[in-house]
NUKOLGU-264834 format. One record per residue (C-alpha): y, x, z; residue in three letters; residue number from 1. Coordinates in pm, whole numbers, plus 50000, padded with zeros to 5 digits. Each point is the difference from the previous one (the first is absolute). Layout:
<vokols>
north east up code pos
Y X Z ala NUM
...
</vokols>
This chain:
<vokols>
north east up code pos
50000 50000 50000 unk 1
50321 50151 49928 unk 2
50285 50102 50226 unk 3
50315 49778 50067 unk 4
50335 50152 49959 unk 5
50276 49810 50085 unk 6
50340 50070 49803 unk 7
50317 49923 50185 unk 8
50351 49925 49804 unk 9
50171 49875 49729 unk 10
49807 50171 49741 unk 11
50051 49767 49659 unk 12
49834 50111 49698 unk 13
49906 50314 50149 unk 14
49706 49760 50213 unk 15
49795 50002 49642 unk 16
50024 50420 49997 unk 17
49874 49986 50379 unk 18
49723 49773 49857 unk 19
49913 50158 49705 unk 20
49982 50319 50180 unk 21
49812 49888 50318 unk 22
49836 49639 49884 unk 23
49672 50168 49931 unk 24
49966 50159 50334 unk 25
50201 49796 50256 unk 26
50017 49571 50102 unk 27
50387 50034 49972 unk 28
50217 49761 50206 unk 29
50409 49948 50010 unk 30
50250 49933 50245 unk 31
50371 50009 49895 unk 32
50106 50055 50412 unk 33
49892 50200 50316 unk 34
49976 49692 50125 unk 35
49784 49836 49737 unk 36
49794 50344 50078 unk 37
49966 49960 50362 unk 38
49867 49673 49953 unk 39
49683 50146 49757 unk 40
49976 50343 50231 unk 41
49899 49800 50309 unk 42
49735 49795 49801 unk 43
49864 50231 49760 unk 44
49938 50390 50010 unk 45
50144 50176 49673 unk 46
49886 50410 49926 unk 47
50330 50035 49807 unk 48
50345 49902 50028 unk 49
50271 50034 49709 unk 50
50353 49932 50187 unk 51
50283 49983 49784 unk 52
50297 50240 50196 unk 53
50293 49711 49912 unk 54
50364 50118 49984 unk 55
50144 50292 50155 unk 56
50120 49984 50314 unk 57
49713 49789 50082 unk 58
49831 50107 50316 unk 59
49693 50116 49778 unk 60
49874 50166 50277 unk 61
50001 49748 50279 unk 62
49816 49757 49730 unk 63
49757 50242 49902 unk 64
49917 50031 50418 unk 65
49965 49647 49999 unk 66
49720 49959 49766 unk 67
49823 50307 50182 unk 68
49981 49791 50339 unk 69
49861 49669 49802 unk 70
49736 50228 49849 unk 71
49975 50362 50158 unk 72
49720 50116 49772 unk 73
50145 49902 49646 unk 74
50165 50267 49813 unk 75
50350 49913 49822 unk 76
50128 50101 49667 unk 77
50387 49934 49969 unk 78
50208 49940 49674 unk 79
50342 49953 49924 unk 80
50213 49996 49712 unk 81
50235 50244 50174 unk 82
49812 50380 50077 unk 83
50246 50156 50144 unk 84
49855 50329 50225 unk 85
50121 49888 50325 unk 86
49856 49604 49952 unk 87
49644 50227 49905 unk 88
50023 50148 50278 unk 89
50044 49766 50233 unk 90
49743 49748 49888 unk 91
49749 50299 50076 unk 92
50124 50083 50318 unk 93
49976 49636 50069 unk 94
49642 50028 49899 unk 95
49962 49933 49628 unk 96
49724 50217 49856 unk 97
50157 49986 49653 unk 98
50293 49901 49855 unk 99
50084 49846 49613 unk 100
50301 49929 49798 unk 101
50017 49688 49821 unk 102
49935 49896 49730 unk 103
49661 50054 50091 unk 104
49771 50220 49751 unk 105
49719 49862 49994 unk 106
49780 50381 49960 unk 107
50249 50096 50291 unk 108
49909 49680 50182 unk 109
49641 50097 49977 unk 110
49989 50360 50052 unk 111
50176 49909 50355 unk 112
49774 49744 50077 unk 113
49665 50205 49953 unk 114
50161 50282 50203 unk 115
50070 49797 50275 unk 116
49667 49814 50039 unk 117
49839 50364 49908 unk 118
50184 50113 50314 unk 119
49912 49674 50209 unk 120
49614 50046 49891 unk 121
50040 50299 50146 unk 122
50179 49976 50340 unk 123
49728 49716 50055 unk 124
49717 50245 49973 unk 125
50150 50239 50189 unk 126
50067 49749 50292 unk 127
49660 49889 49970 unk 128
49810 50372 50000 unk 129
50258 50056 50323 unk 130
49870 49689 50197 unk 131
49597 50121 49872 unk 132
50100 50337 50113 unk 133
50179 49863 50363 unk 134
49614 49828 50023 unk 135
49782 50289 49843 unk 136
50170 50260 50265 unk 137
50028 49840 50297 unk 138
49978 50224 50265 unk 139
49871 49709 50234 unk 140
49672 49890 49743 unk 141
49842 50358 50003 unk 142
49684 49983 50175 unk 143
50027 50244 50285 unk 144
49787 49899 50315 unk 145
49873 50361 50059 unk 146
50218 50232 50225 unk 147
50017 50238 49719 unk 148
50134 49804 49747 unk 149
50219 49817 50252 unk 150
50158 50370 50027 unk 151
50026 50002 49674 unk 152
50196 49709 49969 unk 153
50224 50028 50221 unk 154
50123 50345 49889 unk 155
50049 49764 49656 unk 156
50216 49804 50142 unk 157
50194 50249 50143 unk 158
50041 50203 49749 unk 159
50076 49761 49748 unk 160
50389 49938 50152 unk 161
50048 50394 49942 unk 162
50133 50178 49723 unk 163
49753 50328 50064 unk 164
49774 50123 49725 unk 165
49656 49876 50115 unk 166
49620 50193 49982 unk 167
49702 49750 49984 unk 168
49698 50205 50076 unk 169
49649 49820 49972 unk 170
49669 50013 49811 unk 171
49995 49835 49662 unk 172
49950 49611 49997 unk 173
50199 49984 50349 unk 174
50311 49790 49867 unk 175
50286 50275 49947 unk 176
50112 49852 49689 unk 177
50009 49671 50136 unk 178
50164 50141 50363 unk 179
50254 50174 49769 unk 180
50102 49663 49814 unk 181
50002 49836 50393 unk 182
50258 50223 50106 unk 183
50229 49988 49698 unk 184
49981 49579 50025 unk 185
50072 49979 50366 unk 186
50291 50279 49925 unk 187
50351 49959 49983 unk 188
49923 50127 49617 unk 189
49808 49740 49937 unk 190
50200 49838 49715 unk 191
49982 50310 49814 unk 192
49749 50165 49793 unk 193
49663 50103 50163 unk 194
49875 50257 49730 unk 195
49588 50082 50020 unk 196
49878 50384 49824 unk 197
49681 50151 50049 unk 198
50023 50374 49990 unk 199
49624 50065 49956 unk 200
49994 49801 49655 unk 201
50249 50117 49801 unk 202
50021 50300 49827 unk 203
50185 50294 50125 unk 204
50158 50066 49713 unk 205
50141 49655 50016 unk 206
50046 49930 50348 unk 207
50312 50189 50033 unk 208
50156 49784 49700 unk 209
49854 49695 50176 unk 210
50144 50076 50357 unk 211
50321 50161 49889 unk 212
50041 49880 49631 unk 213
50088 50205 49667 unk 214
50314 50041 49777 unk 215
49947 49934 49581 unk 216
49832 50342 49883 unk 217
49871 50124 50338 unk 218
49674 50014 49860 unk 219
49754 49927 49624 unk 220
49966 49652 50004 unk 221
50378 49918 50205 unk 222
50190 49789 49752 unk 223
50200 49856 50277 unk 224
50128 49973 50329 unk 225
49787 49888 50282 unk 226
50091 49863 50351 unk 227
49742 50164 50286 unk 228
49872 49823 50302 unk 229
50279 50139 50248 unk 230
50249 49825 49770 unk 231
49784 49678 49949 unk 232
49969 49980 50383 unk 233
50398 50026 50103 unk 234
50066 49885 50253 unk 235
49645 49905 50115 unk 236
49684 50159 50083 unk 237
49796 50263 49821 unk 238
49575 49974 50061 unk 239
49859 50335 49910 unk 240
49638 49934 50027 unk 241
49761 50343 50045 unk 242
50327 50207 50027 unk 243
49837 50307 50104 unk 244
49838 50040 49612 unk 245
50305 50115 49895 unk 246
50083 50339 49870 unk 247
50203 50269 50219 unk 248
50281 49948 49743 unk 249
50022 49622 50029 unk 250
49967 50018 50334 unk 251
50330 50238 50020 unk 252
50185 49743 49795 unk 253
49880 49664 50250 unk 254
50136 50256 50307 unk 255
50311 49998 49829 unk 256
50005 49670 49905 unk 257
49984 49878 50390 unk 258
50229 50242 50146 unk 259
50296 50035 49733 unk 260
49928 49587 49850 unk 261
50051 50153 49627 unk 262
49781 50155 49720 unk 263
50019 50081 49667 unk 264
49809 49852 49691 unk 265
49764 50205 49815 unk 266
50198 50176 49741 unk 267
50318 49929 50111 unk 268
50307 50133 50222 unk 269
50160 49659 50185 unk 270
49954 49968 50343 unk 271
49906 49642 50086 unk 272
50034 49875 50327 unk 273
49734 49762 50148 unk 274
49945 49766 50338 unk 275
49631 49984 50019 unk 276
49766 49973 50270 unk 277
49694 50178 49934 unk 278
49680 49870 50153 unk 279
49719 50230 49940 unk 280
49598 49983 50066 unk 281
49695 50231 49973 unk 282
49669 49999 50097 unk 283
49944 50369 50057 unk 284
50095 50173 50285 unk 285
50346 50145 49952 unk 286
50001 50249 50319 unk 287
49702 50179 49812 unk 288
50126 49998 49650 unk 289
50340 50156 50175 unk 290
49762 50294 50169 unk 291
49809 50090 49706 unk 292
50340 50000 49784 unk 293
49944 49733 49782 unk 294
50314 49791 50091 unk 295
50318 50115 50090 unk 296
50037 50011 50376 unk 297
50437 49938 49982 unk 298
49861 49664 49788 unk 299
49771 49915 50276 unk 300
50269 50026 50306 unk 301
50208 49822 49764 unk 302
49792 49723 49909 unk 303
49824 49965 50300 unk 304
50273 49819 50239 unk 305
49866 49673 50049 unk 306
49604 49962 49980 unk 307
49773 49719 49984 unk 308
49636 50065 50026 unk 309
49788 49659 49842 unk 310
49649 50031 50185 unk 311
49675 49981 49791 unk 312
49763 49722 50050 unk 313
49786 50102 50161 unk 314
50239 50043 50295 unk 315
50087 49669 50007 unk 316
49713 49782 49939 unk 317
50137 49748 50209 unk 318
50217 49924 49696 unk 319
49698 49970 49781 unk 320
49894 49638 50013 unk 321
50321 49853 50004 unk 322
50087 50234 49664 unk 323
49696 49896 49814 unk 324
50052 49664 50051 unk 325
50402 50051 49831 unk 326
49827 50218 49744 unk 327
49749 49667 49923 unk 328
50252 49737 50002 unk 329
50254 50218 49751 unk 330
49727 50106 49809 unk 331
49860 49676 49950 unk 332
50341 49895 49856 unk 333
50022 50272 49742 unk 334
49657 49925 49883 unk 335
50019 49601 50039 unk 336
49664 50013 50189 unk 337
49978 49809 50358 unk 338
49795 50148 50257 unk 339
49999 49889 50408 unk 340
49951 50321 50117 unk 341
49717 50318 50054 unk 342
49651 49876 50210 unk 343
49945 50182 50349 unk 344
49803 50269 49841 unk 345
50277 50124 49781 unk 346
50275 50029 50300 unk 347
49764 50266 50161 unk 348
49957 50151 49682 unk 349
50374 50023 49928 unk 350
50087 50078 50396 unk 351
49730 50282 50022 unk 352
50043 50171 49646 unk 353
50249 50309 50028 unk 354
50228 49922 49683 unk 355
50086 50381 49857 unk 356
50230 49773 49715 unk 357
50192 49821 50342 unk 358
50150 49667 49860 unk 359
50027 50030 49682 unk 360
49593 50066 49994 unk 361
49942 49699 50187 unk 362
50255 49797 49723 unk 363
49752 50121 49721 unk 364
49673 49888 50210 unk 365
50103 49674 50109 unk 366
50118 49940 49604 unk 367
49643 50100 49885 unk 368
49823 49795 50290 unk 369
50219 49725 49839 unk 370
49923 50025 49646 unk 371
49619 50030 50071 unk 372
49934 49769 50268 unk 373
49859 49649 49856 unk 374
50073 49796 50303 unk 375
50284 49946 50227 unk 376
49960 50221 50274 unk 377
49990 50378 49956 unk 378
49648 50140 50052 unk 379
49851 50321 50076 unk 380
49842 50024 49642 unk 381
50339 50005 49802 unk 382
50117 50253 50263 unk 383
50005 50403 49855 unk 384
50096 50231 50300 unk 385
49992 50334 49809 unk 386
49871 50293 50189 unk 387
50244 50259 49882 unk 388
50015 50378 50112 unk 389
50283 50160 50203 unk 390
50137 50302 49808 unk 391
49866 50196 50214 unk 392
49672 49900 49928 unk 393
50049 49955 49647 unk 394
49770 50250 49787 unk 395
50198 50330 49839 unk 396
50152 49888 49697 unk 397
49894 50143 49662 unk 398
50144 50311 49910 unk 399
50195 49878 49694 unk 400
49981 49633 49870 unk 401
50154 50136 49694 unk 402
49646 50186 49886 unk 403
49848 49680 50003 unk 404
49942 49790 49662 unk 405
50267 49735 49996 unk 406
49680 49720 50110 unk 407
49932 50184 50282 unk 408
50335 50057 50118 unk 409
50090 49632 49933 unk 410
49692 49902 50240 unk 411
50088 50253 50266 unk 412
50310 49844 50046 unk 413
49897 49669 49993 unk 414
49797 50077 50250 unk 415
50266 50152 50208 unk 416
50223 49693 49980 unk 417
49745 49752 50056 unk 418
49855 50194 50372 unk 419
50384 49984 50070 unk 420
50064 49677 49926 unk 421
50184 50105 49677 unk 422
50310 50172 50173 unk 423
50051 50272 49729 unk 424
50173 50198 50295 unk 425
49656 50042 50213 unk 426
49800 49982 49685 unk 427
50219 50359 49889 unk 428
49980 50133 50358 unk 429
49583 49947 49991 unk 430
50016 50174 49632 unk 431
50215 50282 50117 unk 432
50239 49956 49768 unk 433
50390 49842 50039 unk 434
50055 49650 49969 unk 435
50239 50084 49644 unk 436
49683 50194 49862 unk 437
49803 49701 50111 unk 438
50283 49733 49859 unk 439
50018 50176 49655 unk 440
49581 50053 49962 unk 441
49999 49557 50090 unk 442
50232 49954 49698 unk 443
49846 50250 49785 unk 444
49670 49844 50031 unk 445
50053 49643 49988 unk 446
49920 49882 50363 unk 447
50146 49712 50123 unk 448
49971 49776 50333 unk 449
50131 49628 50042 unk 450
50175 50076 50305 unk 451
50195 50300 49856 unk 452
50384 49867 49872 unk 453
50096 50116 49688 unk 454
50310 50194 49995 unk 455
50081 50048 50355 unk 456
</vokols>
């Protein structure tokens, strides 16, 4: 069903350009007056509003505030046969998105139209993804009945009224990407961008040009200018997931990124300021990587100001039963299966099992136990609890993958990522090898997982 606009004025003739311009996508209705358009804005709801200015020395703007309190939410293009700079002006600053002179055009007329619904479309979804977002991180839904994640939490909520860059320490599948997006939402940044990289799957010859961005010509293949992450997140917050894979030179460039708030694109000279908060997570253990050299210990004292520590699993199995049973009801949703819930069997399965993969292990067996069970109750038959291997009790690698035909390579590492639940970061650290080497051989050969996003 179309939209109604409602024109306002003493229009004349130009009421067949309005309608040969807008007919096709609008109901279009008339009123000479104000008050013959207060009457139809307290009955009916219009998405656009054509107001003709009048003469000058009309209070345009006290009008144009009148038809904002009988509809808030409607957006108002004003005409008027006189354009003078100052009347312009002060129909915007009255609150006029655009503003036409008469006659009306009737390309003009809908070139201003589209734009403004275009930018109504669009403040609507961004409303609406802020209210999901208010729901998805609230701080007070986390399930957290076990002392260590109640820690945890409340070191969130603390932290997330500071300013201070923030470390997020915590085996892989704890929640630090989510805990990062659940401070910058219950921040006083929180209507500014939240900005997501992860440091372990991107290149290193493009990371730099994805963090800091690259002037035209920096590089073969840089036909134009592109805008980084640090820009992108102004006046926001910065995620850096698995910061401590980057190189010793990137690494000098993020220390002086969060002491001096400026860098430099790649290939060029301008200094550009930024106000970012950087949030930034690992799953390795920094102090050693700082002892044995491999990360820069001025970084580390740098970065390391405010920590949160997200407990695995296994230390906080009281949380266990009440997150499968979230992980079942938003599961069931995605797949448009119903289930009631997991048989007595299962809950000691799921309680006693020692989840290496933490949360996001448990997501992927409950979604399994879903798509094979046949009833309506999870049973212990569609349950796999895979017995996977510490590292330290994984088997020595094999000297050199790359001496392998390209079969058997392709089936060691399949192997690798299905006995760690295809997390190509544990999958490279059982092969030995770094998780770019182990990024770049995936590609090469063609293997793919449903859970793995395209393009992140």
């Amino acid at each position: 069903m179309p939209d109604r606009l409602l024109i306002i004025g003493e229009f004349g003739n130009e009421v067949d350009a309005c309608a040969d311009a807008l007919a096709q996508d609008f109901n279009l209705s008339l009123a000479a007056t104000l008050e013959d358009a207060r009457k139809r804005l307290q009955k009916e709801a219009y998405a656009l509003i054509l107001f003709d200015g009048g003469e000058p020395g009309e209070p345009l703007a006290e009008m144009i505030r009148a038809l904002q309190q009988l509809s808030p939410s409607t957006p108002i293009i004003a005409a008027s046969r006189y354009g003078q700079a100052d009347l312009i002006v002060e129909a915007v600053r009255a609150g006029a998105v655009d503003f036409l002179s008469r006659p009306l055009v009737a390309e003009k007329l809908k070139l201003s139209v589209r734009r403004v619904m275009e930018t109504r479309s669009l403040k609507n979804e961004v409303d609406y993804l802020r209210r999901e977002q208010d729901v998805t991180y609230d701080t007070d839904r986390i399930i957290s009945t076990s002392p260590a994640m109640q820690q945890a939490m409340a070191s969130i909520r603390r932290l997330a009224q500071t300013e201070s860059t923030i470390l997020v320490t915590g085996e892989t599948g704890t929640g630090k990407s989510f805990v990062s997006g659940n401070i910058h939402f219950n921040s006083p940044r929180r209507r500014k961008p939240f900005i997501k990289v992860n440091c372990a799957n991107i290149p290193e010859t493009l990371l730099e040009s994805e963090l800091f961005g690259h002037e035209r010509g920096a590089f073969t293949g840089a036909d134009k200018t592109r805008v980084g992450r640090f820009e992108q997140a102004h006046g926001g917050t910065l995620f850096l997931d698995e910061f401590c894979e980057l190189s010793f030179g990137l690494q000098s460039k993020l220390l002086r990124v969060l002491e001096d708030k400026s860098f430099e694109r790649l290939g060029g000279n301008k200094t550009i300021q930024t106000d970012v908060r950087v949030i930034a997570a690992t799953n390795r253990d920094i102090e050693v990587l700082v002892n044995q050299g491999h990360f820069r210990e001025d970084l580390y004292y740098r970065i390391n100001v405010l920590r949160i520590h997200l407990p695995p699993l296994r230390d906080r199995r009281t949380d266990i039963e009440p997150l499968a049973h979230y992980l079942l009801a938003k599961l069931c949703r995605s797949l448009k299966k119903r289930m009631d819930g997991f048989s007595a069997e299962v809950l000691r399965l799921l309680q006693g099992y020692d989840w290496p993969g933490n949360i996001r292990q448990l997501s992927n067996v409950i979604e399994r136990a879903i798509l094979m069970e046949e009833g309506t109750c999870i049973q212990p038959e569609s349950l796999l609890l895979p017995q996977i291997r510490r590292p330290a009790e994984a088997p020595e690698p094999a000297p050199a993958v790359l001496r392998l035909t390209e079969t058997q390579e392709k089936d060691m590492i399949l192997r690798a990522l299905e006995e760690n639940l295809w997390i190509q970061k544990d999958a490279a650290r059982q092969l030995d090898i770094s998780p770019r080497a182990l990024n770049y051989r995936v590609k090469k050969l063609g293997i793919a997982h449903h859970r793995w996003r395209k393009n992140k």
